[in-house]
PDB file of the backbone (N, CA, C, O) and the ligand in Angstrom, with CONECT records:
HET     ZN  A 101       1
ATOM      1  N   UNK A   1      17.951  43.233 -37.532  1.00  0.00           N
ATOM      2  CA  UNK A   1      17.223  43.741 -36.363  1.00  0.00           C
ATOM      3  C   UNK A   1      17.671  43.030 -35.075  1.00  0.00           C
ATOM      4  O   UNK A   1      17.667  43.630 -34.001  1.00  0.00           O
ATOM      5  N   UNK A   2      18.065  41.717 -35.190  1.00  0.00           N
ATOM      6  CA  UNK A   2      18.372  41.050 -34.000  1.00  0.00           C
ATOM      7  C   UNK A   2      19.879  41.286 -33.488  1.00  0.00           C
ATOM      8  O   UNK A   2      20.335  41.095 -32.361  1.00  0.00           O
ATOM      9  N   UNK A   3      20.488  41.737 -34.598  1.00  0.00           N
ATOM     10  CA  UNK A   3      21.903  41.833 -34.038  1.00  0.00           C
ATOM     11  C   UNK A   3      21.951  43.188 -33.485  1.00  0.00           C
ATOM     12  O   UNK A   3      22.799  43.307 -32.601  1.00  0.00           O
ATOM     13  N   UNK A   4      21.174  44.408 -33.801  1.00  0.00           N
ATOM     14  CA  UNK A   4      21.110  45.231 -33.280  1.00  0.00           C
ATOM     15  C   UNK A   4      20.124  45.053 -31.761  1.00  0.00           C
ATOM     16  O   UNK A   4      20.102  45.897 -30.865  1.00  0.00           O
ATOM     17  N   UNK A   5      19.657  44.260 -31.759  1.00  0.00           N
ATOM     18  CA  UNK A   5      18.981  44.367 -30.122  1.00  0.00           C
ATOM     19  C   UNK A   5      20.382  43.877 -29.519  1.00  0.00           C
ATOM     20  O   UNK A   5      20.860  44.657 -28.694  1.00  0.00           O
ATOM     21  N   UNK A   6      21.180  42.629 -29.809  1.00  0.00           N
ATOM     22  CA  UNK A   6      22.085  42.005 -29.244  1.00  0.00           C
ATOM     23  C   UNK A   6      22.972  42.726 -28.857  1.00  0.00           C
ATOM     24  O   UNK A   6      23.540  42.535 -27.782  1.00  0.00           O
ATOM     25  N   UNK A   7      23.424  44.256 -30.131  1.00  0.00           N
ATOM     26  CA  UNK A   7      24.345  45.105 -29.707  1.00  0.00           C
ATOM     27  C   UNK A   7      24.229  46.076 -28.486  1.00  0.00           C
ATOM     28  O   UNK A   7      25.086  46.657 -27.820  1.00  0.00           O
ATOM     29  N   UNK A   8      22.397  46.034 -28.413  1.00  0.00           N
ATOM     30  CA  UNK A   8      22.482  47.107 -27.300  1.00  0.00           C
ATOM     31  C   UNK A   8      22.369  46.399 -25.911  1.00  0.00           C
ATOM     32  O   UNK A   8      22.576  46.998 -24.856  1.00  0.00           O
ATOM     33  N   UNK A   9      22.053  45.192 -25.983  1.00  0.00           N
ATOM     34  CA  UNK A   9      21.861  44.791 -24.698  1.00  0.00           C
ATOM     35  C   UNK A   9      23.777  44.392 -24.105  1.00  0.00           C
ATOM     36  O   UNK A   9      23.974  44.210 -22.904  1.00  0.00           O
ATOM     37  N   UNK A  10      24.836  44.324 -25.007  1.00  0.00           N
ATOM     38  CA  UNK A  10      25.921  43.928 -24.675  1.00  0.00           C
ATOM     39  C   UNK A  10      26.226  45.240 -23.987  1.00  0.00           C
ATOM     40  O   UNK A  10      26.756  45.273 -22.877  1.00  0.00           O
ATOM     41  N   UNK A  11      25.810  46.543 -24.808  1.00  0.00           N
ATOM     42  CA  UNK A  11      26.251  48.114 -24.095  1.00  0.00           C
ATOM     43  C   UNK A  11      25.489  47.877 -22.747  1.00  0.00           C
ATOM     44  O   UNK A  11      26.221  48.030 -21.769  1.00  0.00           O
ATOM     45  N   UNK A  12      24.401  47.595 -22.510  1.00  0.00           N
ATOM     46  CA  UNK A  12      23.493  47.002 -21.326  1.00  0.00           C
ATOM     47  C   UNK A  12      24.299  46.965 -20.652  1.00  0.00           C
ATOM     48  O   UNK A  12      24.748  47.903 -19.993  1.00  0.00           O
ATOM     49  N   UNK A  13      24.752  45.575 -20.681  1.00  0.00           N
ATOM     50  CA  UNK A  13      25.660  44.741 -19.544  1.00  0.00           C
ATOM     51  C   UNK A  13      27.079  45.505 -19.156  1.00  0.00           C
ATOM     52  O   UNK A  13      27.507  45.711 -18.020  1.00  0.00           O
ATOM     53  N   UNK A  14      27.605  45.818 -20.248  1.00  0.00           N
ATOM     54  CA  UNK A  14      29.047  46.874 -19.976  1.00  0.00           C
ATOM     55  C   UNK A  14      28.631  48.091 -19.064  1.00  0.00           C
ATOM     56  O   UNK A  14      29.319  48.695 -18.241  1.00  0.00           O
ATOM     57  N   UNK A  15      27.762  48.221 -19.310  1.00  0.00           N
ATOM     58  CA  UNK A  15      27.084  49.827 -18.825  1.00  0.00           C
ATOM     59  C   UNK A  15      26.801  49.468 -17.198  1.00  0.00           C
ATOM     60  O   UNK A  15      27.234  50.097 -16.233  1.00  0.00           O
ATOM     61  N   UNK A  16      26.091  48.474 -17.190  1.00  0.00           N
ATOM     62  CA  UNK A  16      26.236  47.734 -15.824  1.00  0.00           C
ATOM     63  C   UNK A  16      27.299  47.687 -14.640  1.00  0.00           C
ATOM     64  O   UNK A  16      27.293  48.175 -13.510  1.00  0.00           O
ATOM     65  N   UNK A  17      28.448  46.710 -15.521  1.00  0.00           N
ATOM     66  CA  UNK A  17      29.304  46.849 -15.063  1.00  0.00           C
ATOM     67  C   UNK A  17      30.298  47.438 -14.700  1.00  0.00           C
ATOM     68  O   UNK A  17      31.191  46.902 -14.046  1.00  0.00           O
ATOM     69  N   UNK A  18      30.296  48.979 -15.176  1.00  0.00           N
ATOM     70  CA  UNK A  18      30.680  49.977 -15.225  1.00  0.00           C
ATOM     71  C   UNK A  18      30.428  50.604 -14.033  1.00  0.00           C
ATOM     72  O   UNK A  18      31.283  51.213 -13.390  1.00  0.00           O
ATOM     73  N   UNK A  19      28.893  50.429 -13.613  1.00  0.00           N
ATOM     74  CA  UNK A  19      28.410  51.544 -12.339  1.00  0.00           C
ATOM     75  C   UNK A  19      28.722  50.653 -11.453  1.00  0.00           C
ATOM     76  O   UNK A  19      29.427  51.150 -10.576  1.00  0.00           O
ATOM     77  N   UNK A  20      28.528  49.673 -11.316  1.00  0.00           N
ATOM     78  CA  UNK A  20      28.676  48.718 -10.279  1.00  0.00           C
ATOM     79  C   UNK A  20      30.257  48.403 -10.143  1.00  0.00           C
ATOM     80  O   UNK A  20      30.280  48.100  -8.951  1.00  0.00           O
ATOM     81  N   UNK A  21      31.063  48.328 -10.411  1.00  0.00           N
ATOM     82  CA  UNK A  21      32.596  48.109 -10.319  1.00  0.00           C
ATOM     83  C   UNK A  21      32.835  49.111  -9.349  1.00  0.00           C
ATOM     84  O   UNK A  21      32.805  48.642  -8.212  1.00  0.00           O
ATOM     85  N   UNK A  22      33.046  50.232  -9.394  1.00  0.00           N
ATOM     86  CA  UNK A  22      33.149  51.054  -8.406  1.00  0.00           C
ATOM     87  C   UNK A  22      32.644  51.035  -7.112  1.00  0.00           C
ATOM     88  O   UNK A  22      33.380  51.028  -6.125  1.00  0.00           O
ATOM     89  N   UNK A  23      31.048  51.022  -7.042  1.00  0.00           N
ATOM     90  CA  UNK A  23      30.119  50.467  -6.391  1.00  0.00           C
ATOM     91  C   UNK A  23      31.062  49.640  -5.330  1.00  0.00           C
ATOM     92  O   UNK A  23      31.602  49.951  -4.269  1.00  0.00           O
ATOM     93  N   UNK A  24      31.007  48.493  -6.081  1.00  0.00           N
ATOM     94  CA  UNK A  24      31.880  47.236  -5.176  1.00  0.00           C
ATOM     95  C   UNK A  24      32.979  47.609  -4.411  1.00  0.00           C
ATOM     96  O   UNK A  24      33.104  47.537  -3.188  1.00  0.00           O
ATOM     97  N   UNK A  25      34.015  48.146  -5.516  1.00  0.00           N
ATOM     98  CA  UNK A  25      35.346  48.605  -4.811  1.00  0.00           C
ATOM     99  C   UNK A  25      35.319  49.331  -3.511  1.00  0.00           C
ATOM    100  O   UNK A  25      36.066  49.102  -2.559  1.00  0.00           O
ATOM    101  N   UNK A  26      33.881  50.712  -3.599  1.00  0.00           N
ATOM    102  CA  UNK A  26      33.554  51.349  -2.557  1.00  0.00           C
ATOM    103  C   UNK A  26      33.058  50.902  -1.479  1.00  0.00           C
ATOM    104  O   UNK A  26      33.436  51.487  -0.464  1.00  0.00           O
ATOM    105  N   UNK A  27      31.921  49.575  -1.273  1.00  0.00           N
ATOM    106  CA  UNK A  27      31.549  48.940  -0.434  1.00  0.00           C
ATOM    107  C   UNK A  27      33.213  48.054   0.199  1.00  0.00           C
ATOM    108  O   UNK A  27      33.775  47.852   1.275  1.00  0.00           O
ATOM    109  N   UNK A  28      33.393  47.817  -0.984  1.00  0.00           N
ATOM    110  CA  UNK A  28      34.926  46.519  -0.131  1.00  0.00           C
ATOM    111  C   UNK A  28      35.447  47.706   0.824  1.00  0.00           C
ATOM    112  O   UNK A  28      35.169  47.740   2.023  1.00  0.00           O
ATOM    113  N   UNK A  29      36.239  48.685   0.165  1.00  0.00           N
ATOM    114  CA  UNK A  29      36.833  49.581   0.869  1.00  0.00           C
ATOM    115  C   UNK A  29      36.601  49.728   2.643  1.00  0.00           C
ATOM    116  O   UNK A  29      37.242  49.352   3.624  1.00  0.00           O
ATOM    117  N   UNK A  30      34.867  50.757   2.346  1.00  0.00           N
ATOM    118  CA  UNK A  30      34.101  50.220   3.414  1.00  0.00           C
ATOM    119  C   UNK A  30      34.350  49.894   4.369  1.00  0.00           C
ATOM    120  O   UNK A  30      34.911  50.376   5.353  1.00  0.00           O
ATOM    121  N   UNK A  31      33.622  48.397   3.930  1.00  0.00           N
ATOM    122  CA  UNK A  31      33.977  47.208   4.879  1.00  0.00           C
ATOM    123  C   UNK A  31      35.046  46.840   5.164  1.00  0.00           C
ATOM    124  O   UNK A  31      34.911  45.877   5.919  1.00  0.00           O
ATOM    125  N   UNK A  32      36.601  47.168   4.902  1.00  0.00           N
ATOM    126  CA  UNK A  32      37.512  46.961   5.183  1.00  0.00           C
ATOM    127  C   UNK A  32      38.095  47.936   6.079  1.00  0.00           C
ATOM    128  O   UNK A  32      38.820  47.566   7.002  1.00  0.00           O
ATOM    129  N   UNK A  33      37.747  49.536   5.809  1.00  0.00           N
ATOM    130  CA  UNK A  33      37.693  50.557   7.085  1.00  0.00           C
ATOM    131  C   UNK A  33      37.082  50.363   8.146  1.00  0.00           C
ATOM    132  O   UNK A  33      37.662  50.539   9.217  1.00  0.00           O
ATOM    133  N   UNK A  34      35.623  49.909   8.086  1.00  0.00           N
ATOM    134  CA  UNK A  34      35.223  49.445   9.347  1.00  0.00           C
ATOM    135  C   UNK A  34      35.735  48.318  10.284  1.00  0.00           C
ATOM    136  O   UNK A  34      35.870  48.412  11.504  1.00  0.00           O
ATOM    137  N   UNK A  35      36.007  47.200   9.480  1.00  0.00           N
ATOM    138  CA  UNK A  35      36.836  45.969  10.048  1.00  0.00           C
ATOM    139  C   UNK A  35      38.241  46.767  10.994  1.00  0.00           C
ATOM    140  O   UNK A  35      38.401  46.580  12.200  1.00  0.00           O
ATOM    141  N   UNK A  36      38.849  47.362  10.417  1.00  0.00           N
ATOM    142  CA  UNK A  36      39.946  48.086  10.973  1.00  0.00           C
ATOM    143  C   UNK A  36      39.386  49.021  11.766  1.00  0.00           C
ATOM    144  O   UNK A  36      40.082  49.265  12.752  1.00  0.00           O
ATOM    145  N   UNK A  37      38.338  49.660  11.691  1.00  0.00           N
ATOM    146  CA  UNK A  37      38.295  50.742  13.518  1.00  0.00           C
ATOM    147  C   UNK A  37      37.675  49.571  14.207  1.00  0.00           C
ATOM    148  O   UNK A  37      37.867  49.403  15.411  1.00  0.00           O
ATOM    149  N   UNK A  38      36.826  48.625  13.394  1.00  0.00           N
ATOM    150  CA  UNK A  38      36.172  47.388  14.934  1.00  0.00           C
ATOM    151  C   UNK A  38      37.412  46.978  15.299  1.00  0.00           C
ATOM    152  O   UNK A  38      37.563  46.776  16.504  1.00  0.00           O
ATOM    153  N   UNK A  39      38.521  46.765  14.444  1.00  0.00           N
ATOM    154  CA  UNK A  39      39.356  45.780  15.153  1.00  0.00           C
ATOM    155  C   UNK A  39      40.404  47.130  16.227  1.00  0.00           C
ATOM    156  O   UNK A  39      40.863  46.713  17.291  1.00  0.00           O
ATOM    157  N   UNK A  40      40.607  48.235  15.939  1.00  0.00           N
ATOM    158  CA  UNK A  40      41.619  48.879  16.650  1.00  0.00           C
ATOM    159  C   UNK A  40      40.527  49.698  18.279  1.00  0.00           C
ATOM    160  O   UNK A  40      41.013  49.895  19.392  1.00  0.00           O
ATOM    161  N   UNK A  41      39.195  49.975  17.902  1.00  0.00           N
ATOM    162  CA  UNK A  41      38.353  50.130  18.799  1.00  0.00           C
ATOM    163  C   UNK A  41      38.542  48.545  19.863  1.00  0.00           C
ATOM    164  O   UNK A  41      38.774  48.688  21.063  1.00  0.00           O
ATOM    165  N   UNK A  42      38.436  47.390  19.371  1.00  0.00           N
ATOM    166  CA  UNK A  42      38.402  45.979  19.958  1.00  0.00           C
ATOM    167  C   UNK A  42      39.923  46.144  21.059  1.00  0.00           C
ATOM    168  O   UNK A  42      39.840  46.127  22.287  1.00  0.00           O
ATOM    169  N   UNK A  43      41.278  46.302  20.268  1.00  0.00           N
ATOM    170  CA  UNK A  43      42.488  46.000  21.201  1.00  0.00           C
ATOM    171  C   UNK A  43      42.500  47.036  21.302  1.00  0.00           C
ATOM    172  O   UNK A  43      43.681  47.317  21.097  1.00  0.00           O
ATOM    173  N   UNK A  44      41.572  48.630  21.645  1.00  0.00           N
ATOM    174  CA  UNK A  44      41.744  49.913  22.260  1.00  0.00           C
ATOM    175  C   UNK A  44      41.341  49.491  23.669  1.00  0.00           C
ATOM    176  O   UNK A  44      42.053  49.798  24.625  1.00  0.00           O
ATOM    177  N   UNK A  45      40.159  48.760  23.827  1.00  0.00           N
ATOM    178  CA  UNK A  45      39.308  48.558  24.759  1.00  0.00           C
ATOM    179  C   UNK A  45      39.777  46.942  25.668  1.00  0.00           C
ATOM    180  O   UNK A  45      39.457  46.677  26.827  1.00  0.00           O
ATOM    181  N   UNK A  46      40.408  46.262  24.943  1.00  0.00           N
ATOM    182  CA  UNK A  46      41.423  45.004  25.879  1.00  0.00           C
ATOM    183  C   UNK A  46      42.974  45.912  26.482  1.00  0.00           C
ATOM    184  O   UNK A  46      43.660  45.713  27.485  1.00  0.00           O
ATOM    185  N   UNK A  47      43.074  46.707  25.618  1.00  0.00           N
ATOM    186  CA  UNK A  47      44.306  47.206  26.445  1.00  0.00           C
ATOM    187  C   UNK A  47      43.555  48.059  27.698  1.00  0.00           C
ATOM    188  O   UNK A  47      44.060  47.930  28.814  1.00  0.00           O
ATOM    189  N   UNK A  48      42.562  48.783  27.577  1.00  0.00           N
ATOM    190  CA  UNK A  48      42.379  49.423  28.507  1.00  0.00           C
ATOM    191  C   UNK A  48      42.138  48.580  29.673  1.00  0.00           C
ATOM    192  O   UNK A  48      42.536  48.791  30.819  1.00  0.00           O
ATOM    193  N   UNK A  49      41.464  47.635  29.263  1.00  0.00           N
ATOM    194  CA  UNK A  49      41.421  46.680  30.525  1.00  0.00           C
ATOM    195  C   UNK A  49      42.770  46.225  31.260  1.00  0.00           C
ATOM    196  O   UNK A  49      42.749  45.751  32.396  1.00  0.00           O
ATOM    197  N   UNK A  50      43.485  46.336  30.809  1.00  0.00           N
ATOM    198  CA  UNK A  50      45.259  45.500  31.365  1.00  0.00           C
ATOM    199  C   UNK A  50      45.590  46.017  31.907  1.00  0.00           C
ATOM    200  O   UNK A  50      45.741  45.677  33.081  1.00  0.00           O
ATOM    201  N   UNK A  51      46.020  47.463  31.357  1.00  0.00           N
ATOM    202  CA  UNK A  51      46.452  48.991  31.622  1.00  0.00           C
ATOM    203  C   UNK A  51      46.777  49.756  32.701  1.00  0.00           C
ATOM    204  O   UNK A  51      47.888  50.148  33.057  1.00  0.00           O
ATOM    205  N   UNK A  52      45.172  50.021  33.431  1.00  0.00           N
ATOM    206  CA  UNK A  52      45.152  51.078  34.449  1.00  0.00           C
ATOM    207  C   UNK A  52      45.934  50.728  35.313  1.00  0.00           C
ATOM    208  O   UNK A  52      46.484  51.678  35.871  1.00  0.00           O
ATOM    209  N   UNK A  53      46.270  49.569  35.726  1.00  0.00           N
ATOM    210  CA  UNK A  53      47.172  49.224  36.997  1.00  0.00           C
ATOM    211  C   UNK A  53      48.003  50.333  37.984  1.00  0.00           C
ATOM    212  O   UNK A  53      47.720  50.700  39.125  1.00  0.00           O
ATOM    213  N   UNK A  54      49.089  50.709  37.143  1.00  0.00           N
ATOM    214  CA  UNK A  54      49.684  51.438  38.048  1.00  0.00           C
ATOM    215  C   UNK A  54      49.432  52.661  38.167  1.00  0.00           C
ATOM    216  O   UNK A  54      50.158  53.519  38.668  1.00  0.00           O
ATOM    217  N   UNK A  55      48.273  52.798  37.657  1.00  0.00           N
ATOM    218  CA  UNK A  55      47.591  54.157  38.062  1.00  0.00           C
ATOM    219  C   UNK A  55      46.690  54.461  39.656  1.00  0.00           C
ATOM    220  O   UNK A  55      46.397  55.377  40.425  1.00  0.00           O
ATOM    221  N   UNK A  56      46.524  52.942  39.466  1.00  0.00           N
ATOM    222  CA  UNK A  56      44.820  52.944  40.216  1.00  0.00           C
ATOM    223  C   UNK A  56      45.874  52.150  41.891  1.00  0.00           C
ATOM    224  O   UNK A  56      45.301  52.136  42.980  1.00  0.00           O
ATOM    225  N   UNK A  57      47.238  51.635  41.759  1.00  0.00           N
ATOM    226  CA  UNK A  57      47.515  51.297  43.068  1.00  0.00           C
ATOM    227  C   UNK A  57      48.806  52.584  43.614  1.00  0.00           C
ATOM    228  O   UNK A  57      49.662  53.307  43.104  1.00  0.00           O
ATOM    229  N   UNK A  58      48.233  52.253  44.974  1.00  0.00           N
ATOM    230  CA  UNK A  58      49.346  53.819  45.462  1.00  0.00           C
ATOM    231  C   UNK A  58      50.894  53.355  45.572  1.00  0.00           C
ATOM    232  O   UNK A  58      51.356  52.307  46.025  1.00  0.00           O
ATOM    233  N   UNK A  59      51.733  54.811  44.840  1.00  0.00           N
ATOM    234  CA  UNK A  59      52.962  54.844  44.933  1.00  0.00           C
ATOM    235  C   UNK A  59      53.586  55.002  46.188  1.00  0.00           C
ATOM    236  O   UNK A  59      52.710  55.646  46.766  1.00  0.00           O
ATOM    237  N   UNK A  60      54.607  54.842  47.112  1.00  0.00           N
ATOM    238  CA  UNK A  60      54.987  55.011  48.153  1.00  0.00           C
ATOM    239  C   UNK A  60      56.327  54.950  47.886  1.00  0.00           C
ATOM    240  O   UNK A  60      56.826  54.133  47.112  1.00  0.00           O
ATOM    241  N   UNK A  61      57.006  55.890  48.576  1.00  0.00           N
ATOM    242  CA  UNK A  61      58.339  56.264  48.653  1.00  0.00           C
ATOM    243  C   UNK A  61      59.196  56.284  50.135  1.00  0.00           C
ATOM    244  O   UNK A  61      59.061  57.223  50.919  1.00  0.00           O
ATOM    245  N   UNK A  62      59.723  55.605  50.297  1.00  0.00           N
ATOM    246  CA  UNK A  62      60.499  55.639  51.788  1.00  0.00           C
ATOM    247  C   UNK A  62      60.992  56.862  52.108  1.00  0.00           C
ATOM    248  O   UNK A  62      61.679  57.554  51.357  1.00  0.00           O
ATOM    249  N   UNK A  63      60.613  57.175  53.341  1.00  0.00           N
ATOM    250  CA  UNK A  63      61.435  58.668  53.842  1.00  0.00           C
ATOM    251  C   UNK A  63      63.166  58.023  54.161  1.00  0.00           C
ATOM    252  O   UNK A  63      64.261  58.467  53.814  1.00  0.00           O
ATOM    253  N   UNK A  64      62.773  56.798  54.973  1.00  0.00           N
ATOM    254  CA  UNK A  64      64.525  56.665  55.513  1.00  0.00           C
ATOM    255  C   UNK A  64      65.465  56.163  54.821  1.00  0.00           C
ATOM    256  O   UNK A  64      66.637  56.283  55.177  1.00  0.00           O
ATOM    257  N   UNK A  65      65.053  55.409  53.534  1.00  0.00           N
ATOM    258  CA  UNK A  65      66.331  54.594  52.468  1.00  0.00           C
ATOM    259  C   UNK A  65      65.879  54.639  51.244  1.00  0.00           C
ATOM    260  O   UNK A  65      66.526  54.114  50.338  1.00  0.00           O
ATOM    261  N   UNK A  66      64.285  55.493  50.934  1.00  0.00           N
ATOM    262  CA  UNK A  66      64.343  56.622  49.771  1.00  0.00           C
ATOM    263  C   UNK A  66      63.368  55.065  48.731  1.00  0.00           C
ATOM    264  O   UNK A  66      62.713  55.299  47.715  1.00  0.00           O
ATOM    265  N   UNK A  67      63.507  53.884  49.224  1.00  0.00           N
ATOM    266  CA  UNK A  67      62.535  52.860  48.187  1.00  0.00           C
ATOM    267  C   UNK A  67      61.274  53.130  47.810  1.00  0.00           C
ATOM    268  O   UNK A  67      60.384  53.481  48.585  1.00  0.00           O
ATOM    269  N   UNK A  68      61.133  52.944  46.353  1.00  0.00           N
ATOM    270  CA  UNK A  68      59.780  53.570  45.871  1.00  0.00           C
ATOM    271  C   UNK A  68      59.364  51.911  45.604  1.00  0.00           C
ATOM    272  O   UNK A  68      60.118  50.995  45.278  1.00  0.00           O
ATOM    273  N   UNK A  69      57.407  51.867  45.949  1.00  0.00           N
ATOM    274  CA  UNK A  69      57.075  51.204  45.928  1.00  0.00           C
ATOM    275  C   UNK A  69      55.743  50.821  46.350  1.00  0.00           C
ATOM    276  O   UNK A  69      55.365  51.000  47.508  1.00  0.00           O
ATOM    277  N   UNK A  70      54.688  50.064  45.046  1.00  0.00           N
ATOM    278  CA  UNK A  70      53.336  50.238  45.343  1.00  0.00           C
ATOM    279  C   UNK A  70      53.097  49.278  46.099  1.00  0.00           C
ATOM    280  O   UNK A  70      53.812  48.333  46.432  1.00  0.00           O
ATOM    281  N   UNK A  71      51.550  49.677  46.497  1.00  0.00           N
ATOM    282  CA  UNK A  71      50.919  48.380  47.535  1.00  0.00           C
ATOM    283  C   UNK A  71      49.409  48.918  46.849  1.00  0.00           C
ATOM    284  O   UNK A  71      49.273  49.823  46.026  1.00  0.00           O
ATOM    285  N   UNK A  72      48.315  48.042  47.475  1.00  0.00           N
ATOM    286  CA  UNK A  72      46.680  48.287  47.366  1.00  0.00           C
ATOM    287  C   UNK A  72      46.332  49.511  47.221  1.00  0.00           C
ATOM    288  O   UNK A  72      46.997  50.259  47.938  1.00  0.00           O
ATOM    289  N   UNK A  73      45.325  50.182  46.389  1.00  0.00           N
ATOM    290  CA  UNK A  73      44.747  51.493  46.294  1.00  0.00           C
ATOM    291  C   UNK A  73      43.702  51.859  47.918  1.00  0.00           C
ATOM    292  O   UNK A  73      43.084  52.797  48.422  1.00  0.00           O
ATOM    293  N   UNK A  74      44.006  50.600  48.177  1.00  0.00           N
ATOM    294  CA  UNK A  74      43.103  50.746  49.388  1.00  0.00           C
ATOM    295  C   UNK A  74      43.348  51.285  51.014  1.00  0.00           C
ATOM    296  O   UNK A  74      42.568  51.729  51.857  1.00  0.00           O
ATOM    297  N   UNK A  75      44.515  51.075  51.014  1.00  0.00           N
ATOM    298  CA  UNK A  75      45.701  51.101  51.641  1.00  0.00           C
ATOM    299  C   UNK A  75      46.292  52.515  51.951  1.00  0.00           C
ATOM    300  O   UNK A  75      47.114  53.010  51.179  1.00  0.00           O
ATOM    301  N   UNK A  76      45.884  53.154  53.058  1.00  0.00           N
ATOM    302  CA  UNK A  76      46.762  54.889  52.693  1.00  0.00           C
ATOM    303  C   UNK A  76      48.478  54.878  53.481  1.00  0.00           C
ATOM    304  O   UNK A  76      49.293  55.794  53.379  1.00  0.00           O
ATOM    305  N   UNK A  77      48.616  53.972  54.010  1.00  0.00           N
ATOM    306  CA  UNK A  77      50.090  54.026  54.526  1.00  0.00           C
ATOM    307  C   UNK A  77      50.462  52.255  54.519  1.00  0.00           C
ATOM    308  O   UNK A  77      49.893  51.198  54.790  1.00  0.00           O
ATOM    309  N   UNK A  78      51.676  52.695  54.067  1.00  0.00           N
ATOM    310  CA  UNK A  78      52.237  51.404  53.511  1.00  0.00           C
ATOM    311  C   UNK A  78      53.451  50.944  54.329  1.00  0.00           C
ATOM    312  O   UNK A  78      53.892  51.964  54.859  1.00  0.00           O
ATOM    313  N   UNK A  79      54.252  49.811  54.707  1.00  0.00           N
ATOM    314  CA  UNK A  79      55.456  49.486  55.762  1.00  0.00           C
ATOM    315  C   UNK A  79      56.283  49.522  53.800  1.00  0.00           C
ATOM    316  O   UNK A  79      55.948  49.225  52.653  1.00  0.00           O
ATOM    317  N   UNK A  80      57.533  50.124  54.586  1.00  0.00           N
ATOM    318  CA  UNK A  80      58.373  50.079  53.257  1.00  0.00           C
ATOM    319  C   UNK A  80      59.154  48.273  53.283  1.00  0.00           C
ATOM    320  O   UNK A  80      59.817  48.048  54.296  1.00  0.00           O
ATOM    321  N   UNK A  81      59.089  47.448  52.545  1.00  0.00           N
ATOM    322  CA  UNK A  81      59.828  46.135  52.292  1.00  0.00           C
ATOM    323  C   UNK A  81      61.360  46.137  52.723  1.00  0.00           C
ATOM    324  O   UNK A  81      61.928  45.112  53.098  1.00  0.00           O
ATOM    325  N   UNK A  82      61.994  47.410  52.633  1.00  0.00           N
ATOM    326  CA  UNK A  82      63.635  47.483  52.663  1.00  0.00           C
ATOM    327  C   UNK A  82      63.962  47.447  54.634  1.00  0.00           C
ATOM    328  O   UNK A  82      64.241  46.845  55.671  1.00  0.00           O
ATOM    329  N   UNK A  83      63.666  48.497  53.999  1.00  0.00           N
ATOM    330  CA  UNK A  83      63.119  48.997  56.364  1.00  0.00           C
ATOM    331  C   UNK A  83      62.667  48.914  57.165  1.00  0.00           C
ATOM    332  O   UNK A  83      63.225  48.956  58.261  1.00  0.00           O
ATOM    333  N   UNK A  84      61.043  48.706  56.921  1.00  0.00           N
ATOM    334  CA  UNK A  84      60.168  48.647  57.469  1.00  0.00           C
ATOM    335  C   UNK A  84      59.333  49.648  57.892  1.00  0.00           C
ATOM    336  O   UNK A  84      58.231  49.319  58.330  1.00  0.00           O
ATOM    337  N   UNK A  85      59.795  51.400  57.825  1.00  0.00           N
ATOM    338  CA  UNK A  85      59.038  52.404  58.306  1.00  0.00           C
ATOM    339  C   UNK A  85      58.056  52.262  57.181  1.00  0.00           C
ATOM    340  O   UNK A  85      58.187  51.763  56.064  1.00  0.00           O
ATOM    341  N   UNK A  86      56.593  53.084  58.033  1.00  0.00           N
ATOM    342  CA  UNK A  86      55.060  53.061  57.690  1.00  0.00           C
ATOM    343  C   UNK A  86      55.538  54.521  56.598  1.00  0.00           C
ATOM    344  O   UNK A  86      56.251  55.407  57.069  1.00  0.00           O
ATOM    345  N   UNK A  87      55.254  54.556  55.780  1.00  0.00           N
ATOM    346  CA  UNK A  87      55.080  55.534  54.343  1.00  0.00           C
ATOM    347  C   UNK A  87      53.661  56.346  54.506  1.00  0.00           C
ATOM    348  O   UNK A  87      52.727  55.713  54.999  1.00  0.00           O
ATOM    349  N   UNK A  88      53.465  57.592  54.153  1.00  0.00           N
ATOM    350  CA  UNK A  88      52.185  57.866  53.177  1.00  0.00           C
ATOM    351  C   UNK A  88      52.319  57.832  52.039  1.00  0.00           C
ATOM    352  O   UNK A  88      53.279  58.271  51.406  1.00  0.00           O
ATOM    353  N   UNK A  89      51.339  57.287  51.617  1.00  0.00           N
ATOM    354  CA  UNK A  89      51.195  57.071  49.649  1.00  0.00           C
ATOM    355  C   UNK A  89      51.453  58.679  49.291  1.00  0.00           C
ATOM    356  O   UNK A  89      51.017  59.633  49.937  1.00  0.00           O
ATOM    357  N   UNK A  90      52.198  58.720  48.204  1.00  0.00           N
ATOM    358  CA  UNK A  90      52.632  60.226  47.131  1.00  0.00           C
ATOM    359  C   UNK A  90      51.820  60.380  46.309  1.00  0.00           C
ATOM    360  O   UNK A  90      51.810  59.489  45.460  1.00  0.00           O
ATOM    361  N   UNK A  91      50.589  61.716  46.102  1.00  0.00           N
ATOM    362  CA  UNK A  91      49.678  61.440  45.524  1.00  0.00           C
ATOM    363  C   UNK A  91      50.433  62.571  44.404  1.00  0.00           C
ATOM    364  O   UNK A  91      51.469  63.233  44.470  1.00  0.00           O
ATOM    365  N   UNK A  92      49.139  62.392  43.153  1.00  0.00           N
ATOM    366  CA  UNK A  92      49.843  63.488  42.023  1.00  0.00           C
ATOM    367  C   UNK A  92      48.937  64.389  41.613  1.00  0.00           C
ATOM    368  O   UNK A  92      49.254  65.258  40.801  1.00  0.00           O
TER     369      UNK A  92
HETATM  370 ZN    ZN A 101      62.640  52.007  53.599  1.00  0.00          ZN2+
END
């Protein structure tokens, strides 16, 4: 009688470990997908910070010796560095 309780409680424990193995694998998984969008969401959102730059300052192009070249977003006419003539920023 006792070796038969012993036998079923060993199916017990196998039986256990059976549902739960997967279980685990599925949680690790998981947590290892999430780690990877926190981490690619994380350097999505530091690059964006670096980034915008040459978006956000105005392009300027020389009419008389043709030099392209930014200055402040703040700024709507720029002296070109080569020449010196005043530019309007080239918008897009
Ligand atoms: Zn110039």
């Amino acid at each position: 009688m006792a070796h038969r309780a012993f036998a079923r409680d060993q199916f017990a424990v196998s039986e256990a470990v059976n549902v739960s193995a997967p279980v685990l694998i599925l949680a690790y998984v998981v947590i290892l997908l999430g780690a990877l969008v926190g981490l690619s969401i994380y350097y999505e959102l530091r690059r964006k910070q670096f980034e915008p730059r040459p978006s956000e300052d105005h392009i300027f192009r020389c009419g008389k010796c043709g030099f392209v070249y930014t200055d402040d977003p703040d700024v709507d006419r720029s002296r070109c560095p080569h020449c010196g003539r005043l530019n309007e920023a080239i918008e897009f």
